[in-house]
Rosetta silent file (secondary structure, phi, psi, omega in degrees, C-alpha in Angstrom):
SEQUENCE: XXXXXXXXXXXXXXXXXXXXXXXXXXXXXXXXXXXXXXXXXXXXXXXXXXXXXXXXXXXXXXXXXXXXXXXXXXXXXXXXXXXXXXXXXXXXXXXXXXXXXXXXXXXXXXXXXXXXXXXXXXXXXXXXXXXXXXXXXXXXXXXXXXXXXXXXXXXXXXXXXXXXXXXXXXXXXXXXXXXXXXXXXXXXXXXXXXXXXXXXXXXXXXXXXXXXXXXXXXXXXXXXXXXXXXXXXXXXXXXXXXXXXXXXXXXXX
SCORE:     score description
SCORE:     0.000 S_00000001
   1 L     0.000  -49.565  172.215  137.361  160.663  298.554 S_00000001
   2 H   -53.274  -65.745  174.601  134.725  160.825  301.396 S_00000001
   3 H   -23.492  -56.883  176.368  137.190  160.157  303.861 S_00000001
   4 H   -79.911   -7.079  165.821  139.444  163.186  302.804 S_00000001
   5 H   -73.012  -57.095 -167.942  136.168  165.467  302.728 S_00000001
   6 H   -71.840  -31.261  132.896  135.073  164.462  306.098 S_00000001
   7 H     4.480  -87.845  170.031  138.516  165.089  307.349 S_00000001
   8 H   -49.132  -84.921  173.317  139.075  167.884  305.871 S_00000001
   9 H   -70.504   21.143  158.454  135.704  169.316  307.370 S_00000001
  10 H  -114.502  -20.705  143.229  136.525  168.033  311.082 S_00000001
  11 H   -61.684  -35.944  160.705  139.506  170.231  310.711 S_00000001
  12 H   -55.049  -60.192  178.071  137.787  173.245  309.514 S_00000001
  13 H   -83.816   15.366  168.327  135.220  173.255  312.643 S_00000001
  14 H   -89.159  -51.847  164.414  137.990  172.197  315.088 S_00000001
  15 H   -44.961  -50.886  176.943  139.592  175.407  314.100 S_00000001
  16 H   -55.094  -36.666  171.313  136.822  177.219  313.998 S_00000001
  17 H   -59.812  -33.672 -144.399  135.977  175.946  317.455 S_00000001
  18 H  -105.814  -43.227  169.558  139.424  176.616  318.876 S_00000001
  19 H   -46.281  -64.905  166.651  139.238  180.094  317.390 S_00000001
  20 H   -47.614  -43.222 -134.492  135.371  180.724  319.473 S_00000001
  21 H   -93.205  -12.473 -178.668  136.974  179.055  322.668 S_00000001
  22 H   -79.671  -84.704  151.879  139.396  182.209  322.806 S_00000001
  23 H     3.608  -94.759 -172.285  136.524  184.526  323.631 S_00000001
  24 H   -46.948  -22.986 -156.707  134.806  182.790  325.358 S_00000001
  25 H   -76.715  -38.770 -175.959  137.682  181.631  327.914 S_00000001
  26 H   -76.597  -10.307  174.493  138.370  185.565  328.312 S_00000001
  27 H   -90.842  -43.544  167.476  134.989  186.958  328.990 S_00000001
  28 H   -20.899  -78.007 -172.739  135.240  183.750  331.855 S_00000001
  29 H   -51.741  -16.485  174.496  138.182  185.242  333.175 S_00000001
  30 H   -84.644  -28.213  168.668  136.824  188.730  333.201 S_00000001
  31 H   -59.093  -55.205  165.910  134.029  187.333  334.976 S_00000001
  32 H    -9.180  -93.838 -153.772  136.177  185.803  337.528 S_00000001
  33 H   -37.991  -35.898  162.847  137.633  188.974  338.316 S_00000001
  34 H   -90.121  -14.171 -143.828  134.641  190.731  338.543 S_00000001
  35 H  -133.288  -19.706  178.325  131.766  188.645  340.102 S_00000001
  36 H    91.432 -150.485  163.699  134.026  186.538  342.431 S_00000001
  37 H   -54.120  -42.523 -174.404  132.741  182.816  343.400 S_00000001
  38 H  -107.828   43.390  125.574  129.953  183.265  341.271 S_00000001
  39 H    -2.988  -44.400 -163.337  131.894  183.841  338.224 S_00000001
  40 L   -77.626  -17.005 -174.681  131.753  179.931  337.640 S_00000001
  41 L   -91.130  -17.771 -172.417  127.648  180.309  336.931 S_00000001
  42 H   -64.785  -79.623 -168.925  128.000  182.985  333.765 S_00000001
  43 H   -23.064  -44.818  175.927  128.505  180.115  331.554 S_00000001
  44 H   -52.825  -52.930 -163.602  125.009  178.241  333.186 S_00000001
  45 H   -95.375   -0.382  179.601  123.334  181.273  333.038 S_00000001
  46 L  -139.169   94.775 -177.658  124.434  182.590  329.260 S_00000001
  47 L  -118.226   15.508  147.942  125.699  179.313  327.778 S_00000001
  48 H    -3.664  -81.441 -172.937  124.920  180.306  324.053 S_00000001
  49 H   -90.308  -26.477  171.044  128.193  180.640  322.514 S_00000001
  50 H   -81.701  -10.219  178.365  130.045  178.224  325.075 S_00000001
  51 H  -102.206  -14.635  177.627  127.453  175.288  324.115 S_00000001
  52 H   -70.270  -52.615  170.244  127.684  176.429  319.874 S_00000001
  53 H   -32.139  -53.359 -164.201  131.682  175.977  320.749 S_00000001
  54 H  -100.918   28.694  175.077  131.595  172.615  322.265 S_00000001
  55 H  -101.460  -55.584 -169.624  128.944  171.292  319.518 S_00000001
  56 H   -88.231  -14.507  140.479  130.914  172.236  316.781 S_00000001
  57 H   -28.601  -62.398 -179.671  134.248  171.075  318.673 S_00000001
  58 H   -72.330  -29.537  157.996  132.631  167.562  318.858 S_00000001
  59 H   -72.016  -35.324  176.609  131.189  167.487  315.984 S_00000001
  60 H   -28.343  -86.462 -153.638  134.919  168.448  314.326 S_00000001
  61 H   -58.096   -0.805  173.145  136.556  165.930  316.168 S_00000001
  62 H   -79.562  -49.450 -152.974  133.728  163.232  315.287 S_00000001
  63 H   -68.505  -43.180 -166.923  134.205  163.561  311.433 S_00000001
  64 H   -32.010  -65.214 -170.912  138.267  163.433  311.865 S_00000001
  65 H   -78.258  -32.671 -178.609  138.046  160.259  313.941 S_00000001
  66 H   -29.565  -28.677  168.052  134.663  158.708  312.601 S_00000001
  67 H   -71.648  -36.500 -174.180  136.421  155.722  310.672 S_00000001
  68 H   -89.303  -16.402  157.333  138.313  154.942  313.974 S_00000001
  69 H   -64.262  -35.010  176.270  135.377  155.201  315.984 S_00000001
  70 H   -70.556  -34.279  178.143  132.894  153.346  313.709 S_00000001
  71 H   -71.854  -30.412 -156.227  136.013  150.387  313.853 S_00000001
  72 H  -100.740  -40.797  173.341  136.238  150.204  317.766 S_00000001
  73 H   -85.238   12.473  144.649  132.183  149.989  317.843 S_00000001
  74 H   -66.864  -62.457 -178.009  132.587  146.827  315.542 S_00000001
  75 H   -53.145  -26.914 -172.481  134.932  145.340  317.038 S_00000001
  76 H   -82.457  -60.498 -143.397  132.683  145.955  320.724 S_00000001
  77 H   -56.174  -39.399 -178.445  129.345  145.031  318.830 S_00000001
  78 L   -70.298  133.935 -148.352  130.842  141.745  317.023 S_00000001
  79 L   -69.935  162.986  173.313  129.723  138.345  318.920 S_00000001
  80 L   -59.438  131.897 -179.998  132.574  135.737  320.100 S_00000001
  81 L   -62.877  164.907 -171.467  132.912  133.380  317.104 S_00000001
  82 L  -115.197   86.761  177.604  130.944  130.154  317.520 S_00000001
  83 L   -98.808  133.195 -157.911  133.416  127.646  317.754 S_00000001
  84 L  -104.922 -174.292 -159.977  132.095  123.896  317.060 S_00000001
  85 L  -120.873  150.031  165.252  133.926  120.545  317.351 S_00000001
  86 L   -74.407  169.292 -171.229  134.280  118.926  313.905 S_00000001
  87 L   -94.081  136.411  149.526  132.136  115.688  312.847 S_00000001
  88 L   -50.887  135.871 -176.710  134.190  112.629  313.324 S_00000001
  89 L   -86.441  143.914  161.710  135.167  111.287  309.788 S_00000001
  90 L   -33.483  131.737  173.332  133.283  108.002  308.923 S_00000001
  91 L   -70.191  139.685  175.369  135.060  105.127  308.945 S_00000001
  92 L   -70.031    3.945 -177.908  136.049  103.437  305.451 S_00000001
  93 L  -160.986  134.939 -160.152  134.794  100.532  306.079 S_00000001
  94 L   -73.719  153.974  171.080  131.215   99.323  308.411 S_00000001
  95 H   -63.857  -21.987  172.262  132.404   96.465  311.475 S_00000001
  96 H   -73.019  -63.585 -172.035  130.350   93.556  308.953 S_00000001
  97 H   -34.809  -55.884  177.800  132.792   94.685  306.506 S_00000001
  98 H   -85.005  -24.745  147.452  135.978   94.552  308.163 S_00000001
  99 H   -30.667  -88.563 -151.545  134.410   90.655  309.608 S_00000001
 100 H   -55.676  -90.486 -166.334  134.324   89.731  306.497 S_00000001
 101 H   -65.056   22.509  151.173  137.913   90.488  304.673 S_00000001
 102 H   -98.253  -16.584  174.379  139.829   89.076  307.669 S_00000001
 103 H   -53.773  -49.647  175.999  137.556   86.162  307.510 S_00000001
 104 L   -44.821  -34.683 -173.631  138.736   86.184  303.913 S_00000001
 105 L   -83.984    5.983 -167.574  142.445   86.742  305.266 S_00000001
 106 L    63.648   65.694  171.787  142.046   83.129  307.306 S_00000001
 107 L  -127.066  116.762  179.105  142.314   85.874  310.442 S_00000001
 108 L   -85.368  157.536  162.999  139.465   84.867  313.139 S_00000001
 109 L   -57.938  148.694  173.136  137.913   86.858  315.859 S_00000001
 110 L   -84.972  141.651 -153.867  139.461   86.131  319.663 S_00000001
 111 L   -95.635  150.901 -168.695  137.011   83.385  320.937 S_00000001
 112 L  -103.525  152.772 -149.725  134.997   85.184  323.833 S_00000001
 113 L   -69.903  166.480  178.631  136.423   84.676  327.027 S_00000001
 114 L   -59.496  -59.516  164.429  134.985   82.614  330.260 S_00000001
 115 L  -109.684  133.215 -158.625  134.137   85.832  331.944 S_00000001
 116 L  -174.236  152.172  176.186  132.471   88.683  330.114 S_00000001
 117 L   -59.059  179.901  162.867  129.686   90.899  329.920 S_00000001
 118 L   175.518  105.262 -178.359  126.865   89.585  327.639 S_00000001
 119 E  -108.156  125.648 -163.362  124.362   92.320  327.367 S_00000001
 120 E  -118.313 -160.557 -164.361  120.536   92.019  326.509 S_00000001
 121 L  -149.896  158.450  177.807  117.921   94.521  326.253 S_00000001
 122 L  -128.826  140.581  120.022  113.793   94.945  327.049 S_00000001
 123 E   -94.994  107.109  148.209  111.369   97.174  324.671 S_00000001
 124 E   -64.603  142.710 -171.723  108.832   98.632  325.739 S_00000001
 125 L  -151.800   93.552 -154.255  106.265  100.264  323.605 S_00000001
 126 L  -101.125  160.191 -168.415  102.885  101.085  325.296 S_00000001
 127 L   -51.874  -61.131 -147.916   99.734  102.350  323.270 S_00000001
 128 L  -111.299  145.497  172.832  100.148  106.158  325.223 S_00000001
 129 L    81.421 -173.169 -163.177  103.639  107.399  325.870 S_00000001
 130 L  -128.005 -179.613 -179.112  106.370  106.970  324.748 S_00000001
 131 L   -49.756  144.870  170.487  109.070  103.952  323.992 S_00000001
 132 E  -140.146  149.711 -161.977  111.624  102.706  326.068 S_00000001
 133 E  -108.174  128.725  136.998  114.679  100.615  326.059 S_00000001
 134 E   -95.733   92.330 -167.920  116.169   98.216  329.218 S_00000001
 135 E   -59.215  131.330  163.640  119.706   97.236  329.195 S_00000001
 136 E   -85.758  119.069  112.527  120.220   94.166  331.077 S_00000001
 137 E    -0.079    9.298 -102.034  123.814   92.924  332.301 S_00000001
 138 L  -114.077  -11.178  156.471  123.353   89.137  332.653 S_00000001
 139 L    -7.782  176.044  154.208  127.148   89.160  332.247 S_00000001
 140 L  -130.097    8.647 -161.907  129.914   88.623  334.824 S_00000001
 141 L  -148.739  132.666 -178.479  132.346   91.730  333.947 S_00000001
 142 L   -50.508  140.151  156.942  131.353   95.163  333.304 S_00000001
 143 E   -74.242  153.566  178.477  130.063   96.598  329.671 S_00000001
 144 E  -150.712  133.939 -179.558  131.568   99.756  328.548 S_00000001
 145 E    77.742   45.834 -178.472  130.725  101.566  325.282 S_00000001
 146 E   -93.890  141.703 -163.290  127.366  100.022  324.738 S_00000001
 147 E  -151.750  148.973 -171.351  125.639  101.191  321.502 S_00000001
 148 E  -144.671  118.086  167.082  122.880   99.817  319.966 S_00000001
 149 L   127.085  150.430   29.526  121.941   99.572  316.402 S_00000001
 150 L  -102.895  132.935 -165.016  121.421   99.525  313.104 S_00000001
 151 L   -64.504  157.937 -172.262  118.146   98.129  312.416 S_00000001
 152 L   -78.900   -1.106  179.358  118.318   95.265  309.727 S_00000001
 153 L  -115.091  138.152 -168.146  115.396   96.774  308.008 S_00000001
 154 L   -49.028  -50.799 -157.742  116.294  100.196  305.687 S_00000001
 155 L   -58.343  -76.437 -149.941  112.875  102.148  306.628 S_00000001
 156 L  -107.170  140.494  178.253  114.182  102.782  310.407 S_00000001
 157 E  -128.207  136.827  161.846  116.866  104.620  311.466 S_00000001
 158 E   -63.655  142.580  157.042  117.718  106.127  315.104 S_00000001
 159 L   -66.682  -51.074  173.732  118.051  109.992  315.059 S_00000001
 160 L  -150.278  137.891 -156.487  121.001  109.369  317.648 S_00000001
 161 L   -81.239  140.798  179.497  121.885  105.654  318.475 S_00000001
 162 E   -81.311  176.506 -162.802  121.243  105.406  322.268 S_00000001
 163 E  -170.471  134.389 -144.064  124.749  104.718  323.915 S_00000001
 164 E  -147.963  148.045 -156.894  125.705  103.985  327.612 S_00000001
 165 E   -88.629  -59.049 -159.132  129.228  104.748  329.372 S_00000001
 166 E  -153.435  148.988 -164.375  129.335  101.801  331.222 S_00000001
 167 E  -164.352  108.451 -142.742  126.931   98.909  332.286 S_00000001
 168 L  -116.464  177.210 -147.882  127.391   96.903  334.795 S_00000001
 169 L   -83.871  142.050  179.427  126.062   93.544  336.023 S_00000001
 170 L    85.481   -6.891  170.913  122.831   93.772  338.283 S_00000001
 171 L   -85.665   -1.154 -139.280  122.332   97.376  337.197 S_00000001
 172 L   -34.110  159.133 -174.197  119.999   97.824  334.522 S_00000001
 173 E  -137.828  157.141 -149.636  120.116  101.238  333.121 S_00000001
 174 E  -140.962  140.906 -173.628  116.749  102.400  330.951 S_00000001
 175 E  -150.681  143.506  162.629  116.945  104.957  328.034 S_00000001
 176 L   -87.168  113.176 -171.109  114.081  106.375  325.781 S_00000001
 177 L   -87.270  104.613  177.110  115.148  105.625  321.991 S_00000001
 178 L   -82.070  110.128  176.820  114.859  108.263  319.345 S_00000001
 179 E  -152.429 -178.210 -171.898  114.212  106.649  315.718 S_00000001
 180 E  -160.197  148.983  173.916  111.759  106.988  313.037 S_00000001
 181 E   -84.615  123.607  153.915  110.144  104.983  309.813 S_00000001
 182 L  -136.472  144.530 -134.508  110.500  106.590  306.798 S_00000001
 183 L  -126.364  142.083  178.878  108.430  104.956  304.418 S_00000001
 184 L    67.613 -158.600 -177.142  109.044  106.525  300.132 S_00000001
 185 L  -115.285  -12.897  168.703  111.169  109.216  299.498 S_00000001
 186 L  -133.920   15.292  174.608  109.666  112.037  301.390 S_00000001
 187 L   -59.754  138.614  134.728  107.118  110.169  303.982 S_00000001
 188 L  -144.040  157.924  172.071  108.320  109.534  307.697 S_00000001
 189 E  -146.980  177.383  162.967  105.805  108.185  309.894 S_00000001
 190 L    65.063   16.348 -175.328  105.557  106.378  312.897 S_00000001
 191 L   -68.971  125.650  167.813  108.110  108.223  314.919 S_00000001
 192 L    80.085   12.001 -165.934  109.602  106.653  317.960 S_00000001
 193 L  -127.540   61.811 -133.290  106.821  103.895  318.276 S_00000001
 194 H   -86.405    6.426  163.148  107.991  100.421  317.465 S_00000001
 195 H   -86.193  -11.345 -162.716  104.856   98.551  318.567 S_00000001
 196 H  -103.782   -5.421 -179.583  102.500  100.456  315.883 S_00000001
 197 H   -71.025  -66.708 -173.983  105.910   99.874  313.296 S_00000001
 198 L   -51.911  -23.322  161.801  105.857   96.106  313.878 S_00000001
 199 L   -86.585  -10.230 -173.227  102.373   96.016  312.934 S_00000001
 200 L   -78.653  129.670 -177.117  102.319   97.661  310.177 S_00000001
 201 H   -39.898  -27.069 -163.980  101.388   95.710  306.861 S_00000001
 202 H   -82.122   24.930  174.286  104.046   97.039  304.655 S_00000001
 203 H  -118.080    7.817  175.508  106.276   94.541  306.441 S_00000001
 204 L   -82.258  117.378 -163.262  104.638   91.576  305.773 S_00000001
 205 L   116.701  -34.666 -166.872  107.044   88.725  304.473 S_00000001
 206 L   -75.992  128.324  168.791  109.893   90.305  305.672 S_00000001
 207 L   -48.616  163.034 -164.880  112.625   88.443  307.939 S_00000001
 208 L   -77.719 -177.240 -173.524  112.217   89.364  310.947 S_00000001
 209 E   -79.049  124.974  165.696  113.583   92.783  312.870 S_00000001
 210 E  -136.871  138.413  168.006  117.310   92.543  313.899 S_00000001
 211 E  -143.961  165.259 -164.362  119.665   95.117  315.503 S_00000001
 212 E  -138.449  142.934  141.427  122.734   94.545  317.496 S_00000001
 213 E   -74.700   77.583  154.136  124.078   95.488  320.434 S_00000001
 214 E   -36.925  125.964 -179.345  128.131   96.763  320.567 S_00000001
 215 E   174.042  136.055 -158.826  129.910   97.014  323.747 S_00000001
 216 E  -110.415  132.723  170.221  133.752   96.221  324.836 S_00000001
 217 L   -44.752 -151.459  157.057  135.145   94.694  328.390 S_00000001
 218 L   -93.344   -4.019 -177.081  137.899   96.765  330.450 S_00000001
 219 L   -95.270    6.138  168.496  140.574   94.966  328.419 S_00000001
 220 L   103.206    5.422 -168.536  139.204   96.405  325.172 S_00000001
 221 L  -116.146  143.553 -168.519  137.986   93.553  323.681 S_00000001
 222 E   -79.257  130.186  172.916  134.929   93.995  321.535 S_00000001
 223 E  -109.175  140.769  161.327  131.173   91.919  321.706 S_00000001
 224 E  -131.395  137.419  169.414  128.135   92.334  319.404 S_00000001
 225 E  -106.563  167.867 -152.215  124.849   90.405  320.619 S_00000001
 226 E  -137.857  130.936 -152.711  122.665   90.091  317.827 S_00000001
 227 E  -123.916  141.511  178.644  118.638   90.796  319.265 S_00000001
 228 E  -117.160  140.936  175.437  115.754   90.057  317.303 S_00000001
 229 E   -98.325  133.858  174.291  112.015   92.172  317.656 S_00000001
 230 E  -119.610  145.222  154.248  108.804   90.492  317.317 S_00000001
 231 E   -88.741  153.638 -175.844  105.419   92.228  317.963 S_00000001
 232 L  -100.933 -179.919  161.887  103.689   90.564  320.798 S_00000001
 233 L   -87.926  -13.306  161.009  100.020   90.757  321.829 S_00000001
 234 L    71.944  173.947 -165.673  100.447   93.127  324.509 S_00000001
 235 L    74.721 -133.727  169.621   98.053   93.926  327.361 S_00000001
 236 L  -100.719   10.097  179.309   97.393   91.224  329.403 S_00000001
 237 L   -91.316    6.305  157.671   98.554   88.105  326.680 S_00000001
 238 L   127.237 -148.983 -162.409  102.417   89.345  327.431 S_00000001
 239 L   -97.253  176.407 -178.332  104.425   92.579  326.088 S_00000001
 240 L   -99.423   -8.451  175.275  103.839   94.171  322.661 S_00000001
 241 E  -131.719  118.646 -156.573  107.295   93.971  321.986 S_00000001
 242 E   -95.629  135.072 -164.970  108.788   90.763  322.064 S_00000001
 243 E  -116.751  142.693  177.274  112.892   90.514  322.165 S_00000001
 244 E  -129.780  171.494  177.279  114.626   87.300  321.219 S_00000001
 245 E  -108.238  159.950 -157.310  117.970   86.552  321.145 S_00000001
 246 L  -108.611 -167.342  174.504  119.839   86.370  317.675 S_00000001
 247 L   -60.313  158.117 -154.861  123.134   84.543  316.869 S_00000001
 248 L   -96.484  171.724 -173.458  125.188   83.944  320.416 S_00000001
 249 L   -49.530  162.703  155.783  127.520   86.222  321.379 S_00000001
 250 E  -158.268  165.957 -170.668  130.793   86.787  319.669 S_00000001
 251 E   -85.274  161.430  171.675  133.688   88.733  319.764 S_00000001
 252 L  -138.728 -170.960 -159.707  134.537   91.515  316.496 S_00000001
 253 L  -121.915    0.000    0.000  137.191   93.122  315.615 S_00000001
């Protein structure tokens, strides 16, 4: 119903306009005739009735068109969609998982080879600043896809697992690790700081800290080294975070 009013009344004052514009064009032309070149200034200097004309012309022709105009500045004003990448789906089943029923199936692991990466790690975790991880190489054949983690204890999780392209022997490559304790159901403490974690009493009794390192040769076949954390005494009686090695290397699936 609006639509056919406003219509409707951008036809009325187009006419009406087109009706004034008659007039006016002929007192121009009389001007011309009389006044010469400066003929072209009577509008400038009496521009009354030629500026009422081309107000209510414009408005006319706004209400007609006003739905298709109001569409073309959406369409300028509306931003470029925000297109994202989808989350990788989860796997059904964790790499301990899939260990297990081929162990179950009599189907073993490929025994790891003569030559092979074998990749360890340093943490650092000084008083001021902030932590940092050093992959070591000690290998004879490049790592590729090295990822590290999850810790064996529930409380800490990385925010994003660090992860390395490639890693190759004699190289070390150094990363800062983003993780955090969270201690209850709405607590976190302790972010990013795995010497003041390792001290903390609510861990007392508890096997010790283990996370593993993942990482595949160039022929695709997969290693996990399995790294254990101790706190140390730090200063000058050694580091504060002490790294051991875990069960020996082995191949996964």
């Amino acid at each position: 119903m609006l639509k056919s009013v406003k219509r409707i009344g951008g036809f009325v004052l187009v006419a009406w306009g087109i009706i004034r514009f008659i007039p006016d064009l002929l007192e121009s032309i009389q001007a011309t005739a009389k006044y010469g070149k400066w003929s072209y200034a009577h509008l400038l200097v009496f521009p009354q009735s030629a500026l009422l004309t081309i107000v209510v012309l414009v408005i006319g022709l706004g209400l007609i068109f006003s739905d298709t105009i109001q569409k073309k500045l959406h369409e300028w004003r509306k931003p470029e969609p925000f297109i994202t990448q989808p989350p990788p789906e989860p796997e059904m089943f964790t790499r301990e998982q899939k260990e297990r029923m081929r162990s179950v199936a009599g189907i073993e692991p490929t025994p790891v080879p003569e030559k092979h990466p074998d990749i360890i790690l340093e943490w650092t975790s000084p008083r001021k600043g902030d932590d940092k991880i050093k992959f070591r190489n000690i290998g004879e054949r490049s790592g590729f896809g090295v990822t590290l983690g999850p810790f064996s204890w529930p409380e800490l999780s990385f925010l994003v697992p660090p992860q390395i392209n490639a890693l190759h022997p004699n190289e070390p490559v150094e990363v800062e690790p983003q993780f955090m304790e969270r201690l209850g159901e709405d607590r976190t403490t302790n972010v990013g700081h795995m010497g003041i974690i390792l001290g903390n009493t609510h861990y007392n009794g508890r096997e010790p800290l283990r996370i593993e390192i993942a990482f595949s040769d160039s022929d695709g076949l997969k290693f996990v080294r399995d790294i254990i954390l101790k706190r140390g005494h730090g200063g000058i009686w050694g580091p504060e975070i002490i790294v051991e090695l875990g069960d020996k290397l082995r191949t996964t699936f």
